[in-house]
N, C-alpha and C positions, 0 to 999 in steps of 0.2 A: 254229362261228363263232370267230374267233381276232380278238385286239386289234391296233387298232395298236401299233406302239412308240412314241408318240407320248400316246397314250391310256392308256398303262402305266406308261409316264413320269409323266404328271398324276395317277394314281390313287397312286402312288408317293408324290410329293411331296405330296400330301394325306395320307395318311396317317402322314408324317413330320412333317408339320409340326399335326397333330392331334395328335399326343403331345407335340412340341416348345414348342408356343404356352403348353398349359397348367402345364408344367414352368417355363418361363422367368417365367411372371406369379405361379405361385407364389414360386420362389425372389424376385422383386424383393417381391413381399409380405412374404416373409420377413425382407428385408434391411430394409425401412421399420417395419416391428415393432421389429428390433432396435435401430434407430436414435431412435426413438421412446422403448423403454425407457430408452437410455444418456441421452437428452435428462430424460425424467423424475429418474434416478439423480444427474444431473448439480446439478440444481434443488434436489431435498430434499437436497445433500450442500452445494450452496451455503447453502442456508436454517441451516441447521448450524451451518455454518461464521461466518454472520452472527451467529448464538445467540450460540455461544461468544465474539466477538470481542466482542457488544455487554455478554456478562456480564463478562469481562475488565476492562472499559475502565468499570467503573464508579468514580463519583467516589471520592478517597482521603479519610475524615473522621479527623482527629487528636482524639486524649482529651486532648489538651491545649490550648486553645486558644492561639493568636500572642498574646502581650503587647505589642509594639510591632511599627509599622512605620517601615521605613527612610526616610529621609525623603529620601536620596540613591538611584539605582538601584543596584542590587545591582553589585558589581565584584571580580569571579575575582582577580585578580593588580593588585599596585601597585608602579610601577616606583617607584626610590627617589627620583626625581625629583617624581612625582607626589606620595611623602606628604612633600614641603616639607623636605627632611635640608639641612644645610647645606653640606654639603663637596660634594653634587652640584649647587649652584647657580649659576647658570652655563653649562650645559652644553649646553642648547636651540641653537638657530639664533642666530650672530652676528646681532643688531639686533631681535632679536624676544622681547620683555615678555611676563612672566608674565601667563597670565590673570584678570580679576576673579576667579572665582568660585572659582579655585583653592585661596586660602587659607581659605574654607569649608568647602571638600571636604575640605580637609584637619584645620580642626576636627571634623567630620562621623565620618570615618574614627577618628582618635584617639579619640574619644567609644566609637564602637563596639569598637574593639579593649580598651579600657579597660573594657567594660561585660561583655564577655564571659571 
């Protein structure tokens, strides 16, 4: 009794795709394992990485304590108009007066450069 080619065909294709089906859902097993681990890897190297940054960033305590505070905001650079020199007075915008609090600021400042 002989097959069809039809029936040879399908007995064919069954037994290729019987070995093919279970290869393929391992290998995607595989791949969601791996993916899984790099996600776990990922987490405890973040958690890590948060350790370190939150030991880092611990508060700075001085052995010395501050004796005064400023009573002015702190100020990086002073143009020489700002600390009141005489021979720059004048120099602002035609029609535009010095401000009130300037001449404090500039007691303020002298105090400090003097104290220092």
């Amino acid at each position: 009794m002989g097959m069809s080619k039809q029936t040879t065909f399908a007995l064919a294709c069954v037994v290729v795709l019987s070995a093919l089906v279970p290869g393929v859902a391992g290998y995607l097993t595989a791949r969601m394992e791996a993916i899984e681990a790099a996600e776990r890897n990922l987490r405890a190297l973040e958690a890590r990485l948060q350790l370190r940054e939150a030991r880092d960033a611990r508060p700075v305590s001085y052995s010395v304590p501050c004796l005064r505070t400023p009573s002015t905001p702190q100020l990086q650079e002073f143009s020489a108009s700002a600390l009141g020199r005489e021979e720059h007075a004048g120099r602002g915008r035609p029609g535009e007066a010095a401000p009130d609090w300037l001449p404090g600021l500039v007691q303020d400042v002298e105090r400090v450069v003097r104290s220092e």
